[in-house]
Every structure is written in C-alpha cells, then in structure tokens.
N, C-alpha and C positions, 0 to 999 in steps of 0.2 A: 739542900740549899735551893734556894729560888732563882730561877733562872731569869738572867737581863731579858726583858725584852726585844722582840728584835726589832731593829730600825724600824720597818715600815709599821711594826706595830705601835708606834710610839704616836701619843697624843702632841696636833704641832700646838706650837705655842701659836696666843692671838696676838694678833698684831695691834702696837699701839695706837692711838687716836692716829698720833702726828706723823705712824707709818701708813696707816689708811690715807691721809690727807696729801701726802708725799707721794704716795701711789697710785691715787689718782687724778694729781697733778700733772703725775709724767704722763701718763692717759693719755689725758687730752693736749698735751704736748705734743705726745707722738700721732696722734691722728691729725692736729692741725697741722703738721708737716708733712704728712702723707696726704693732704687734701693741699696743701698749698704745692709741692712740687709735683704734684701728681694733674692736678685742674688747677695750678693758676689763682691768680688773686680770686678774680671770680666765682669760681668753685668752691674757695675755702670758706663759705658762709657759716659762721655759729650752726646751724642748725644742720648740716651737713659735718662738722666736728663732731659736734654730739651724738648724731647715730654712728660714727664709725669708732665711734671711745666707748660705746655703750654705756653714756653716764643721762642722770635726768638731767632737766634743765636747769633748774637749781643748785647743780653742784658743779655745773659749769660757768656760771654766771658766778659762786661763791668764789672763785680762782680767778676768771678774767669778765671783769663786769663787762667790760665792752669787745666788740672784735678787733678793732684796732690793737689795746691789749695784749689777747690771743696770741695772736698774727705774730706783732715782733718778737714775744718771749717765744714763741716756736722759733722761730728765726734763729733767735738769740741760742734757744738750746739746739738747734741742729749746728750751726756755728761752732758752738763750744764743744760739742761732740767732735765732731770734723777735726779744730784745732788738735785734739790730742791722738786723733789719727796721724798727723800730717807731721806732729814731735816724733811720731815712732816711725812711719817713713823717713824723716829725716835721716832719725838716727841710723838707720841701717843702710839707706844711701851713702852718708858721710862716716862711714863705721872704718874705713880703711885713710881716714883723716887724708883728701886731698887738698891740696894748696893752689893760691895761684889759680889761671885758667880755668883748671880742670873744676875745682870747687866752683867756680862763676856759674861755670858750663850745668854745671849738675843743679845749681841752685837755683837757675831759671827756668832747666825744665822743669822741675816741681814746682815751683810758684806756678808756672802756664798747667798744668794740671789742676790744679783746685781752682782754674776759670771752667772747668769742662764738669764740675762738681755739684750737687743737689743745693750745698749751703751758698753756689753763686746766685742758680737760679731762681732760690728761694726768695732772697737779697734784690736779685732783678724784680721780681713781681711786686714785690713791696717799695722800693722807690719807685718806680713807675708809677702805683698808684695814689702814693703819695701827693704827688705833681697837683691832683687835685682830691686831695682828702686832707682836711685838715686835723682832724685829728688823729689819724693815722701819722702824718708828717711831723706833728707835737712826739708823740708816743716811739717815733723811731730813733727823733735827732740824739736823744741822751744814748739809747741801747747801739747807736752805729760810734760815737764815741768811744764807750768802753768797748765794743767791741773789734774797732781799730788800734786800740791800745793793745788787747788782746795780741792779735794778729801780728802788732811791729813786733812784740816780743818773741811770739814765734821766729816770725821771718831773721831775727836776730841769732836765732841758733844754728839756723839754717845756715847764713851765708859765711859766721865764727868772728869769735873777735878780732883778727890781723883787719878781717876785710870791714867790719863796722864803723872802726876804729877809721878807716880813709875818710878822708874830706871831705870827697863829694857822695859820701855812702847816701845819706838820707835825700841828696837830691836823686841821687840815681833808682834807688825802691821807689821812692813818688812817680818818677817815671816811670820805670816801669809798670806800678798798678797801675796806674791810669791807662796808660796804655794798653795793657793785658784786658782792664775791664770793655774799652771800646774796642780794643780786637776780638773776644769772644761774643758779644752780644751779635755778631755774623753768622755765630752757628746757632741762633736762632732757628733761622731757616737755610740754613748751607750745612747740608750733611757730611761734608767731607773730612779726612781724617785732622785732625788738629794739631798731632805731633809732628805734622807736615808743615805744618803752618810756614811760609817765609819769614814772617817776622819773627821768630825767633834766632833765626841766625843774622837779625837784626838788632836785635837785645843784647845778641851777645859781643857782636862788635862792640854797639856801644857800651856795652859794660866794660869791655877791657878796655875802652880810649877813656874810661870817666874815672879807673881803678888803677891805684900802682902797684899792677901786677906784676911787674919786673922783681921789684923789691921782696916777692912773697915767693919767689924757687915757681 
C-alpha cells in the first residue's frame, strides 16, 4: 500500500484570484496603519505605504486610488480590529456579571483605555488633518458614522442592558466620549500615567448622579 504523504510533503493549494486581491488588500492596510500611528498623518504618504507593504504601484492605486482613501479605510480597519478586542475585554471584565456601581466603575475605566489606544491616535491624525483637506474630510465623514454606530453598539455590551435602558444613558456616553476624547489628547505630550488621570473619578461621580443606580443592587 502507498503511503499518505506526509504533511510538509504535500503540494499547497493556489490561492484564488479574490484570495490574492484580499491579501494584498490587507497589505497595505496594515502598513498604512503602521505608517500612520507610527509617523503621523505626514509620514503616511502613498509612497511610503508602498515600500513598507512591498506592493508596486499599481496595485496600490488598484485598492485605494487616492491617499485620503488609504488613510481612512486603515483607520477604519485598525478600528474595527480593536472593536473586537475590546468585546473580548469586556467580556472577561464583566464575566462575574457586576451591577450597579461596581459595573459603572469598571465600564469607565475601559472606555478611558481605548483613549490611550493606536485606533485613537490614528482617529487624532486624520481629523486634524482633515481641518484642512478636503478630500480627506469628504472621504472620512461617512466611515466616522459607521464607525460610531460600531462603537455605541459596542459600548452597549459593555455597560448591559439594566443600565442602557436608563434615561439619561445616551446623554451620559455623549459625555463621557467627548470628554474622554479632549482629556486624552493631553497625553500627546504629557507622559504621565493615564490610569491616574483625576478625571476619572470624575466620570464616575457623574455617572452615578446621571444613573439610577440605587435601583440596580
């Protein structure tokens, strides 16, 4: 009898067109993200993508004709990467189902962690340059949409249905991001630790004066 071949002997299969096209998509996805949080809007030029994806020109321009393009769908995919890190944090944060306070407490510091995050900074370089890029500004307003839609749904697992379900729930996340986004853009240039921060034991007051916490144990 003929013997199986063994694994490593084995011929791999080719990859289809639309796995080729898919895979060096993500390419240059992942190098425009490693150039944009790494150097900054400025840094992340087209042609600086390209030598660090190792693709020609032509097959980067075939994916994103323009840099603005680029730019947000890296965004958008480092984003979306992140979000399902930040489901699976949740989950094992809230894995012992806390209520009340304690859930408020734990859900804010996670929210102020992913201000201290790559998909923030990345998010910072691109509205800023926005400010004056018009076509960069055109090309992000639809992908910061969906991508806020993303995110409440996240931040909705996180904090559980007793507490979403409160009244003033959706004013109080508005607050708080807003808030969280212009307290981290400090450690721009303030190195000091974040978890420290005062304002979070600011958050949390006000979350438990905005929350009927009493009612949840």
């Amino acid at each position: 009898m003929t013997a199986e071949p063994a694994p490593e002997d084995a011929v791999p299969v080719p990859r289809s067109r639309s796995e080729r096209t898919a895979g060096s998509r993500l390419l240059i996805l992942d190098a425009a993200v490693a150039c944009l949080v790494e150097d900054g809007y400025a840094g992340a030029s087209t042609l600086a993508v390209q030598a660090r994806a190792g693709v020609s020109r032509g097959r980067l321009l075939h994916h994103f004709p323009s840099r603005a393009e680029l730019l947000v769908a890296a965004a958008e995919h480092l984003a979306t990467t992140q979000l399902e890190e930040v489901r699976r944090r949740a989950a094992a944060l809230m894995d012992d189902e806390p209520t009340g306070r304690e859930r408020v407490d734990r859900a804010i510091d996670l929210m102020w962690t992913t201000f201290q995050e790559p998909p923030f900074w990345a998010a910072m370089e691109l509205w800023t340059a926005a400010r004056t890029d018009p076509a960069l500004r055109a090309a992000l307003r639809g992908e910061e949409r969906r991508l806020r839609a993303a995110i409440a749904a996240v931040a909705d697992g996180i904090w559980g249905p007793e507490i979403v379900g409160a009244p003033l729930y959706a004013d109080l996340t508005e607050l708080l991001f807003t808030s969280m986004r212009g307290v981290a853009l400090v450690y721009a240039f303030d190195d000091r630790p974040a978890a420290t921060d005062p304002h979070l034991a600011l958050w949390k007051r006000l979350a438990a004066r905005m929350l009927p916490l009493d009612s949840q144990g």
